[in-house]
C-alpha positions as CSV (number, residue, x, y, z in Angstrom):
1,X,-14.5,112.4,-21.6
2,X,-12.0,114.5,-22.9
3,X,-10.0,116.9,-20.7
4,X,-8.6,120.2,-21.3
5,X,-6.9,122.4,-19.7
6,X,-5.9,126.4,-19.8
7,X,-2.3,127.4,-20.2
8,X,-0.1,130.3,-21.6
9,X,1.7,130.0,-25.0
10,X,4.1,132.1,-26.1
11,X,3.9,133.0,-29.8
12,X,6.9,132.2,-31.8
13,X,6.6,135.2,-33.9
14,X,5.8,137.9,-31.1
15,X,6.6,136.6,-28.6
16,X,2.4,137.3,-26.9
17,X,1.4,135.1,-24.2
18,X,-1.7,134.0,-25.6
19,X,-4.2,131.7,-23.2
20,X,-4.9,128.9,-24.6
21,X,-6.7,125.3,-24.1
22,X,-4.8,122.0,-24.1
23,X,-5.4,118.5,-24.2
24,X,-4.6,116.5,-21.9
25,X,-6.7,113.7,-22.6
26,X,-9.5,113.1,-25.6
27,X,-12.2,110.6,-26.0
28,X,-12.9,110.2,-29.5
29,X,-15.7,108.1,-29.3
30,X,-17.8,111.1,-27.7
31,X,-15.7,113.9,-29.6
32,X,-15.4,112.4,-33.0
33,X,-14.8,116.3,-34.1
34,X,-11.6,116.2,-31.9
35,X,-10.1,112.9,-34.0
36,X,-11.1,114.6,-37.5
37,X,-9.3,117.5,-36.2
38,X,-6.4,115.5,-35.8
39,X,-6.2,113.6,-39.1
40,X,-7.0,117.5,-40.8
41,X,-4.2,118.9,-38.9
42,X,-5.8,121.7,-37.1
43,X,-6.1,120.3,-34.1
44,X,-4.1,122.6,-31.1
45,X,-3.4,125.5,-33.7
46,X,-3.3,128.9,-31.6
47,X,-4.3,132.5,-33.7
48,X,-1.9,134.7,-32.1
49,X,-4.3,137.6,-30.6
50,X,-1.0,140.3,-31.4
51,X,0.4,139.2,-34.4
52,X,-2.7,137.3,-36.3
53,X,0.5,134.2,-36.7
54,X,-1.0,130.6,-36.7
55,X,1.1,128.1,-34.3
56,X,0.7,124.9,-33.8
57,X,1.5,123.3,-29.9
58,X,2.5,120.1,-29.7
59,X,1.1,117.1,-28.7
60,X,0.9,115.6,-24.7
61,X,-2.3,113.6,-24.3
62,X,-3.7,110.5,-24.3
63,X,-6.3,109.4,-26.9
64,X,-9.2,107.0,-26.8
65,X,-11.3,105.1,-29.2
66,X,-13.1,102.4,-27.9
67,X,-15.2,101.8,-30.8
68,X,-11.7,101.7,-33.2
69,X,-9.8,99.8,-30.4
70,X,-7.0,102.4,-30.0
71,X,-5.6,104.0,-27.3
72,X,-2.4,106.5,-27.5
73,X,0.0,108.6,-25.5
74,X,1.2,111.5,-27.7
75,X,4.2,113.4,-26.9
76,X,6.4,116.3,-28.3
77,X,8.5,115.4,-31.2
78,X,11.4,116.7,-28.9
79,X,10.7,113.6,-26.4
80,X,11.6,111.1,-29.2
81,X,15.3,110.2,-28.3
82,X,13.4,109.0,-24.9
83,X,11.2,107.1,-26.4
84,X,12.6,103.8,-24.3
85,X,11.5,105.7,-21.0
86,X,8.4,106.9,-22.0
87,X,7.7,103.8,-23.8
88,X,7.9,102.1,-20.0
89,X,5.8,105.1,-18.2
90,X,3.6,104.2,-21.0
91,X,2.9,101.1,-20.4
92,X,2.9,101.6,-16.7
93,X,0.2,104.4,-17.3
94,X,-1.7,102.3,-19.6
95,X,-1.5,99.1,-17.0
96,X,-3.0,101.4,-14.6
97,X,-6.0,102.6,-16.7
98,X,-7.0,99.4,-18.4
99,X,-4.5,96.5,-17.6
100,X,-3.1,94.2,-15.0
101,X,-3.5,96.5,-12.0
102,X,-7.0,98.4,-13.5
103,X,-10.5,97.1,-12.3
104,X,-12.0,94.0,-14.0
105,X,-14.3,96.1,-16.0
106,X,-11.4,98.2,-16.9
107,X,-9.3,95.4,-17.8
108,X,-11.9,93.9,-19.9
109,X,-11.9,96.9,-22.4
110,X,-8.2,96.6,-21.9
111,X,-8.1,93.6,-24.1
112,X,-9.8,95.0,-26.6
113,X,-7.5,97.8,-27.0
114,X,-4.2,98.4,-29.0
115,X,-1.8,100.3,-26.4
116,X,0.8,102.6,-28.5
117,X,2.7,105.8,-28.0
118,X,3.4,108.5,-30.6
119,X,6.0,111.6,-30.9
120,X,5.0,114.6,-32.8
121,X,1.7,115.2,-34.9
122,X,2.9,113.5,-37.7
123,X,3.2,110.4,-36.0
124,X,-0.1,110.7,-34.1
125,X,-1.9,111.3,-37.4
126,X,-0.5,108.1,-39.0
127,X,-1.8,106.2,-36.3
128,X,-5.1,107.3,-37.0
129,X,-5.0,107.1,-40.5
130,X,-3.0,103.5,-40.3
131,X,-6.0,101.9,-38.6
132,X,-8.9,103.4,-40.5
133,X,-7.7,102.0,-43.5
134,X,-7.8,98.4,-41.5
135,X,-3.6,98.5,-41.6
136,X,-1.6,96.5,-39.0
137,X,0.7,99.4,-38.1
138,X,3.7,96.6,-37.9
139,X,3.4,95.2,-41.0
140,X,3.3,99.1,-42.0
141,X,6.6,99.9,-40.3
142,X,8.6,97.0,-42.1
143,X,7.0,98.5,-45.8
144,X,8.5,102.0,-45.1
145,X,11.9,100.5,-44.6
146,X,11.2,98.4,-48.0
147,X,10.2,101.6,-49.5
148,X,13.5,104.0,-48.6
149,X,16.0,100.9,-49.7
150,X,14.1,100.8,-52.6
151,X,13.7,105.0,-53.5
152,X,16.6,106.9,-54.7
153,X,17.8,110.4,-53.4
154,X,15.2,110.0,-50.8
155,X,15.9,113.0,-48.2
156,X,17.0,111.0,-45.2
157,X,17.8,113.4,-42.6
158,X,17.9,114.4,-38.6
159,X,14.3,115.7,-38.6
160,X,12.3,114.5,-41.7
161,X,10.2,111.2,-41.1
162,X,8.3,109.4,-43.7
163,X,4.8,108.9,-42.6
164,X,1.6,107.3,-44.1
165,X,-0.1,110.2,-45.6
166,X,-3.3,108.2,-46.8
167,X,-4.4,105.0,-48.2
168,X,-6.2,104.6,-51.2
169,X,-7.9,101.0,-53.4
170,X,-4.6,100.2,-55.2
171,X,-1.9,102.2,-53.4
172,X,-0.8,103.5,-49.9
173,X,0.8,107.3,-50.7
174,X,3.3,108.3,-48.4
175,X,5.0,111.9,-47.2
176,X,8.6,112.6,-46.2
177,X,7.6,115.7,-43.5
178,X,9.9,118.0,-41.7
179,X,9.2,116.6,-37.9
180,X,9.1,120.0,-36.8
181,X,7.1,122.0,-39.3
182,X,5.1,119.2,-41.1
183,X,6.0,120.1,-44.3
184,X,5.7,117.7,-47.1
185,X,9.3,117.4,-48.6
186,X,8.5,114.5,-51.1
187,X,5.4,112.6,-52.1
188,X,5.7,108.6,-52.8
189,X,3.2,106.4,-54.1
190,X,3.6,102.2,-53.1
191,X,1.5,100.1,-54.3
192,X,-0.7,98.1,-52.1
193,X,-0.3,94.8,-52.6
194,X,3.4,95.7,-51.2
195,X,1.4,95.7,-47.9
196,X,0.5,92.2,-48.3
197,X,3.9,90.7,-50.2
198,X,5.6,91.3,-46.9
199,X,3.8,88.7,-45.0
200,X,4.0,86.1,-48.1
201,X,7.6,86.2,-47.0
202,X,7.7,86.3,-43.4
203,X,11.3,84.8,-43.4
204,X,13.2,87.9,-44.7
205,X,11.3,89.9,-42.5
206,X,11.0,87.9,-39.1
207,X,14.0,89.9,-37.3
208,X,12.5,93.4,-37.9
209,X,8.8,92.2,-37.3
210,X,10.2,90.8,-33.9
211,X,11.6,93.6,-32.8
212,X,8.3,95.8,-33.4
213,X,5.2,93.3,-33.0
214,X,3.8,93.8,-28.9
215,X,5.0,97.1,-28.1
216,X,4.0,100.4,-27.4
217,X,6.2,102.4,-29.4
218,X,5.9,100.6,-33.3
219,X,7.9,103.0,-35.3
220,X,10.6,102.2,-37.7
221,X,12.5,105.1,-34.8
222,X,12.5,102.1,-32.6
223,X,15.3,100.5,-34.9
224,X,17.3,104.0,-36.0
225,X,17.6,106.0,-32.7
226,X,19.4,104.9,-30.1
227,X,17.4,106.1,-26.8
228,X,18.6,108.4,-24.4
């Protein structure tokens, strides 16, 4: 099921405490609503009740879809330079729901499940979109980083990420976002038989793929930002 829980948010603009209800866990096999909310981007937006501003809180939950073979812990884009840590109370929380110290039954569905861990809204909406269109979210990783040696004056920066915006027959488009605001700074189409040139070569890409294939956080982050 999912979970929510009631909690005071303070709007940005005004300052009103506005009561609100949070996520702290969603299943989005029984609340498909919840996921499409996600992927639209309106999930957790607050209407101020003062001021009439829109706000969006950020992301602290975990996410399930059984029938899409996904779990996810999402966190605040301000976690990310801890994302070694949480990446290891991930895994712990995750061995504890469905793996090596869960219930058979548990552990069963375990199997069947992709573990990761997110940071910011961006993120958890790639994930989403990444495995609907039948990706393998390392193989994705490894194309970005082919993508921004290939792009001129793309706008690499503390605080814009480039994240799979959404995947179409013959190309994948992706967004440079601010990570705080989500807005699109730059639009860039690849097309999609990139995807699949990257493992006709495995070779030149064997390091990289190492260093992302079998964890929890898979995010070209994991190879620019030195933890904390």
């Amino acid at each position: 099921m999912s979970i929510f829980q009631s909690m005071a948010a303070n709007c940005p603009a005004c300052g009103t405490e506005n009561m609100v209800e949070v996520a702290a866990s969603v299943n989005a096999d029984r609340r498909p609503d919840l996921r499409q909310q996600i992927i639209d981007g309106t999930f957790q937006t607050v209407h101020c009740q003062s001021c009439g501003t829109n706000f969006r809180l950020q992301p602290s939950f975990t996410y399930i879809d059984v029938g899409r073979r996904l779990w996810i812990l999402a966190h605040p884009i301000d976690d990310l330079t801890q994302w070694q840590t949480l990446e290891n109370e991930a895994r712990t929380v995750f061995d504890t729901a469905y793996g090596s110290v869960a219930p058979k039954i548990a552990r069963e569905l375990g199997a069947t499940l992709a573990a990761r861990i997110v940071f910011g809204w961006p993120a958890m909406r790639e994930k989403l979109v990444c495995h609907a269109a039948g990706l393998d979210d390392v193989e994705l990783e490894l194309l970005k980083l082919a993508v921004v040696r290939d792009v001129q004056n793309a706008p690499l920066a503390d605080g814009s990420e480039l994240r799979l915006d959404r995947a179409e027959d013959d190309a994948l488009v992706f967004a440079w976002l601010d990570s705080s605001t989500e807005e699109v700074l730059k639009t860039l189409r690849a097309p999609r038989a990139a995807y699949g040139e990257l493992a006709e070569d495995p070779a030149a890409w064997a390091a990289l793929r190492g260093r992302l294939a079998g964890q929890l956080f898979v995010d070209v982050n994991r190879l620019l930002i030195v933890a904390g």
